[in-house]
C-alpha positions as CSV (number, residue, x, y, z in Angstrom):
1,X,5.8,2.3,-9.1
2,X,9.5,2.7,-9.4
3,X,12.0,-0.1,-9.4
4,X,13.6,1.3,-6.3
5,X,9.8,1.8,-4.7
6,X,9.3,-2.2,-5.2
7,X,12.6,-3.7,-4.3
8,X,12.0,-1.8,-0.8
9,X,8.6,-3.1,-0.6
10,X,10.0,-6.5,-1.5
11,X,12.8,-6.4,1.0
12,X,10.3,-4.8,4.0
13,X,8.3,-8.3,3.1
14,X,11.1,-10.4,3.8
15,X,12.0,-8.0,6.7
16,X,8.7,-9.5,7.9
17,X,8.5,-12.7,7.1
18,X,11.9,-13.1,8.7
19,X,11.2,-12.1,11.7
20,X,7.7,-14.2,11.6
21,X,9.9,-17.2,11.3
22,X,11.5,-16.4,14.4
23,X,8.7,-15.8,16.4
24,X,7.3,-19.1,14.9
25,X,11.1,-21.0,16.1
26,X,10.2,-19.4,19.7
27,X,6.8,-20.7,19.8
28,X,5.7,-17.0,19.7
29,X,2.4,-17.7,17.5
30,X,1.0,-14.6,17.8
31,X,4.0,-12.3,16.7
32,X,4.2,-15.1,13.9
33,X,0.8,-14.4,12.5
34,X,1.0,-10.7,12.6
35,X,4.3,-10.8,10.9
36,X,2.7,-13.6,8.4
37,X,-0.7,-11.4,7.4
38,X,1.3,-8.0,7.2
């Protein structure tokens, strides 16, 4: 895996989690968890 491949991979995670935490803020548990467990 290239540099470039993981840094992506690193920033979709983040991407995710980020928008988990603001499901999680709007009492949105669902969206939460599936942004959590991608």
């Amino acid at each position: 895996m290239s540099f470039q491949e993981w840094t992506q991979q690193m920033r979709d995670m983040l991407e995710a989690r980020k928008r988990g935490d603001f499901a999680f803020r709007d009492k949105d548990f669902k969206t939460a968890i599936d942004c959590y467990t991608q």
